[in-house]
C-alpha positions in Angstrom: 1.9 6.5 -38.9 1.3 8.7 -35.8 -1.8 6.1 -34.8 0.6 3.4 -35.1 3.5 5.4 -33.1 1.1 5.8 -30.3 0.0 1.9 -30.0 3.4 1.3 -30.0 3.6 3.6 -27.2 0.7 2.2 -25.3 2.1 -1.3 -25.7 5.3 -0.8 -24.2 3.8 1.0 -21.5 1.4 -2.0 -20.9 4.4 -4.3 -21.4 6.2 -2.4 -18.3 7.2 -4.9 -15.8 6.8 -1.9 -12.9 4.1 0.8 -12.8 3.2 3.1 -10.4 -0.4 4.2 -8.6 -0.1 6.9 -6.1 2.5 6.4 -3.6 2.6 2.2 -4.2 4.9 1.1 -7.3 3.9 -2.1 -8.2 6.5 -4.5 -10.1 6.5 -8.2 -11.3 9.2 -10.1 -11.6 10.3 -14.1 -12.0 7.3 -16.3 -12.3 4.8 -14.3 -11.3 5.6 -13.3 -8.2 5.1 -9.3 -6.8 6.7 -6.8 -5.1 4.6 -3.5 -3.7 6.9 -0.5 -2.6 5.1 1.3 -0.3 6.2 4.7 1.0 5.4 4.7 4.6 5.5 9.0 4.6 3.1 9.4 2.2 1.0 7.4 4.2 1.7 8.1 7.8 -0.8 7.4 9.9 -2.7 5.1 8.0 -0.6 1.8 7.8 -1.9 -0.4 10.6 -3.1 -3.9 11.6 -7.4 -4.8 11.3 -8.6 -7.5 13.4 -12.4 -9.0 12.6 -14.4 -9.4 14.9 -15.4 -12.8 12.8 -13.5 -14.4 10.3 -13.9 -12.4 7.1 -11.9 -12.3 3.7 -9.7 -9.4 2.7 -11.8 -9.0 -0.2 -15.0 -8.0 2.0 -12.7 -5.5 4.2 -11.4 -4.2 0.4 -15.0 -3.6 -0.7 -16.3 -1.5 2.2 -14.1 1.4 0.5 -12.1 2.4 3.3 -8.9 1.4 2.1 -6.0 1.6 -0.4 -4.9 -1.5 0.4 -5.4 -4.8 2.3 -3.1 -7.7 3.3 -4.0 -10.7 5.0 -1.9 -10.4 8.7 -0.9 -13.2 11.4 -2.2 -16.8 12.0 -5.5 -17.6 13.6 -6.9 -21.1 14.6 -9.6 -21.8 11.2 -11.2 -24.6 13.7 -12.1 -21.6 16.4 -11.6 -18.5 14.7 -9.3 -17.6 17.7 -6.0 -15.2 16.8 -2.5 -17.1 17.7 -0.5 -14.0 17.2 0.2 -10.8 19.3 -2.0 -7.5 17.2 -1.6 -3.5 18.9 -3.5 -0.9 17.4 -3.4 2.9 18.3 -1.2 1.8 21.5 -3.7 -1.0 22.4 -3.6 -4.9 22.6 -6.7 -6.1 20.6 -5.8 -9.6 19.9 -3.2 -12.1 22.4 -2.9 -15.8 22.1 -3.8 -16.0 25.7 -7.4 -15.3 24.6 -7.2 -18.9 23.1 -7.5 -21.2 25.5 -6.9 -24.4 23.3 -3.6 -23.1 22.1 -2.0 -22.3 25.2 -3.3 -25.9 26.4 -1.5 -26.9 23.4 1.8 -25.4 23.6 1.9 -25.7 27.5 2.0 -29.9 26.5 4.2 -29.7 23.6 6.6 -27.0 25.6 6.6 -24.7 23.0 4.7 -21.8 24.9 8.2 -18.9 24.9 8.8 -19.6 21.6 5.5 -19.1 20.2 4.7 -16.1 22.5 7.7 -14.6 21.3 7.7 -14.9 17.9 8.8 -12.1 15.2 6.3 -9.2 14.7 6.4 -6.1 12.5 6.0 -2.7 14.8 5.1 0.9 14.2 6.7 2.8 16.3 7.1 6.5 17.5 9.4 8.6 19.1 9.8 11.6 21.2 9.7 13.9 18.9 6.9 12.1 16.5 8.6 10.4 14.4 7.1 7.1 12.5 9.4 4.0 12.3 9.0 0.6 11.2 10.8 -2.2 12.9 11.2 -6.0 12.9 11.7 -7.6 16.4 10.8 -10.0 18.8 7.6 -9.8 20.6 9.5 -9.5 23.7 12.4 -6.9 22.9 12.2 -4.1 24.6 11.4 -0.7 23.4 14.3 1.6 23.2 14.2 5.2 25.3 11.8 7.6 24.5 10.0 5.1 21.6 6.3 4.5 22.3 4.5 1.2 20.4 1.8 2.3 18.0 0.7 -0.2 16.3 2.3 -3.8 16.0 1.3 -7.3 13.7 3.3 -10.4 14.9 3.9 -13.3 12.6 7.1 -15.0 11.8 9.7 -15.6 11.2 12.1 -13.4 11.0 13.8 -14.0 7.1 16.8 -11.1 7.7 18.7 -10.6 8.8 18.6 -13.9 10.6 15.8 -16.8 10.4 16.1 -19.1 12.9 12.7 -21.8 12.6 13.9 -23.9 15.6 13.8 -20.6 17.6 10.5 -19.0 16.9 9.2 -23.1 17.0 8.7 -23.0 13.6 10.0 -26.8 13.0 11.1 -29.1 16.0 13.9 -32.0 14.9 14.6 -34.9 16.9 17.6 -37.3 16.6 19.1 -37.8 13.7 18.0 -34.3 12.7 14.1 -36.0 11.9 11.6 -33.3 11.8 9.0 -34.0 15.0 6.9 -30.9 14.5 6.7 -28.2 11.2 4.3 -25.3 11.9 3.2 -23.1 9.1 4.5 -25.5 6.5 7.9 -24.3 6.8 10.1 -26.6 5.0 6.9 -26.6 2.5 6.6 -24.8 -0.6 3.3 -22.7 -0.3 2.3 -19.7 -1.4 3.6 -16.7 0.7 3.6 -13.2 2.0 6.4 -11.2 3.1 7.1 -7.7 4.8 10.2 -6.1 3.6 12.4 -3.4 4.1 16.1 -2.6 2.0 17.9 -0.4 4.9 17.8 -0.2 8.7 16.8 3.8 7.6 15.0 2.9 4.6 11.0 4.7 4.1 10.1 2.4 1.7 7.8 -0.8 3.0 7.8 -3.8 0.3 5.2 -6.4 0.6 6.1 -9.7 -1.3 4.1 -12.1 -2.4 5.1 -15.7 -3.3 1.6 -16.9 -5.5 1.0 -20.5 -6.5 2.4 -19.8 -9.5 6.0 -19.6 -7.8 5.4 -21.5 -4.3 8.7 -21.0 -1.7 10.3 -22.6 1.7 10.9 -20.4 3.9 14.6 -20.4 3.2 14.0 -20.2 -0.9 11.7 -17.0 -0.2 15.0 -15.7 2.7 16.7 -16.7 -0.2 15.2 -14.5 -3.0 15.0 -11.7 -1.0 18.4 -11.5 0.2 19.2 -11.8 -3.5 16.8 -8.8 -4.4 19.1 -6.5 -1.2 16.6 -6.9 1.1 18.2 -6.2 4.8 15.0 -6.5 7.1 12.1 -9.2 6.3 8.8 -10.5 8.0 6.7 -13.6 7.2 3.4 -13.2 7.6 0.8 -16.1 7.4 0.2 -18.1 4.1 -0.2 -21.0 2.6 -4.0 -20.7 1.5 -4.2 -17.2 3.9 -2.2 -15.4 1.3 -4.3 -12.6 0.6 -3.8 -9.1 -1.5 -6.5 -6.7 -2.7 -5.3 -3.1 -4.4 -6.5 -1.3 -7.1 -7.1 -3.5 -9.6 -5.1 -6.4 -8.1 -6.5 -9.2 -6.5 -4.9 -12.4 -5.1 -5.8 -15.2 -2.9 -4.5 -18.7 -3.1 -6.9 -21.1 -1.4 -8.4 -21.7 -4.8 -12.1 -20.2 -4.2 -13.1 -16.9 -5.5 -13.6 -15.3 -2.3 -10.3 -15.8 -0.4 -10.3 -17.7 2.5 -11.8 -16.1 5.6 -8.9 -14.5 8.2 -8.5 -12.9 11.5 -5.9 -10.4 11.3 -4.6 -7.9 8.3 -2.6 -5.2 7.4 -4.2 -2.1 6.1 -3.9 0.9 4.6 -6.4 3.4 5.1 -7.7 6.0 2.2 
């Protein structure tokens, strides 16, 4: 009887739809998809962006042991291997689209160079007297007084409080409201990854992933989160570049086994 009391036990346990390791909770909810609660405290310091100097996987960057975590980051040209997105680490700019000449040829033409340049990024930032936040903005907002950048890991869109696609030249639309130019596969349903926060004040950093099993828009995946009572939210790149490794949990959805081979993540170190 006790034997069978404790398989019961064990099941339920395994059954959980939430479970904690460390200072990530882990839960699964509607079709597969996941939410990771990460407490930014407990790991001050050691949330930041990786750039490769080639294109590499997240699974390689997982196995060299040096971190908890890894997420794939912002968009990169696969042709060139070139970044597209803004990347600061430890109060330095790494990675600019200006170091890839064939996309500002590109947007120059297609007069989309502001928009790109200033699309959404997540930043890391630190004040006067030390203190870690995490904020959503545009590339080029401004710092407030006394705030220094740390690190930052620009992407887009926005989700929330506000997505605009037209504005960060996500999807162009000509007359009759037909759509001349979709980046990102925007009004697509791919696979996706989200940052996340619930409160202007709030610790807690939530990465969402949308896997094939339960591919999103972007508005269906602004959509879910603003259901869940998220305030603050960040696309990162997708599609095929949606990438997770921790602990035990591994997902990529270009369908090889490997993952397909990024630029840019976000990490967190052991």
């Amino acid at each position: 009887m006790k034997k069978l009391l404790f398989l019961c036990l064990v099941l339920i346990f395994a059954a959980s739809t939430a479970f904690a390791r460390g200072e990530i909770v882990t839960s699964r909810v509607e079709n597969g998809i996941i939410i990771l609660k990460v407490d930014t405290r407990e790991f001050k310091g050691k949330i930041k962006p990786f750039v490769a100097d080639e294109l590499t996987t997240a699974k390689e960057i997982f196995e060299t042991g040096e971190y908890v975590l890894v997420l794939n980051g912002g968009f990169f040209d696969m042709q060139t291997g070139a970044g597209i997105s803004y990347v600061t680490i430890d109060g330095v700019e790494v990675q600019t689209p200006w170091h890839n000449p064939k996309l500002m040829g590109e947007l120059e033409i297609s007069g989309r160079t502001d928009a790109v340049l200033n699309r959404s990024e997540l930043r890391i930032i630190q004040n006067a007297k030390g203190k870690t936040e995490f904020k959503i903005a545009a590339h080029n907002d401004p710092l407030e007084k006394d705030e220094s950048l740390v690190h930052s890991l620009q992407a887009g869109p926005e989700l929330l409080p506000e997505m605009d696609l037209v504005k960060e030249s996500f999807v162009q639309y000509g007359a009759g409201g037909v759509v001349n130019f979709e980046a990102a596969s925007a009004l697509k349903r791919r696979a996706r990854t989200v940052l996340a926060f619930r409160g202007h004040k709030e610790h807690d950093l939530y990465i969402v992933i949308f896997p094939n099993s339960n591919k999103v828009t972007l508005k269906e995946a602004r959509d879910f989160l603003k259901k869940e009572g998220f305030k603050r939210a960040l696309a990162l790149d997708g599609g095929g570049s949606t990438s997770l490794y921790y602990d035990h949990m591994e997902i990529h959805s270009n369908g090889s086994e490997e993952g397909r081979k990024l630029k840019s993540f976000l990490v967190i170190e052991k």
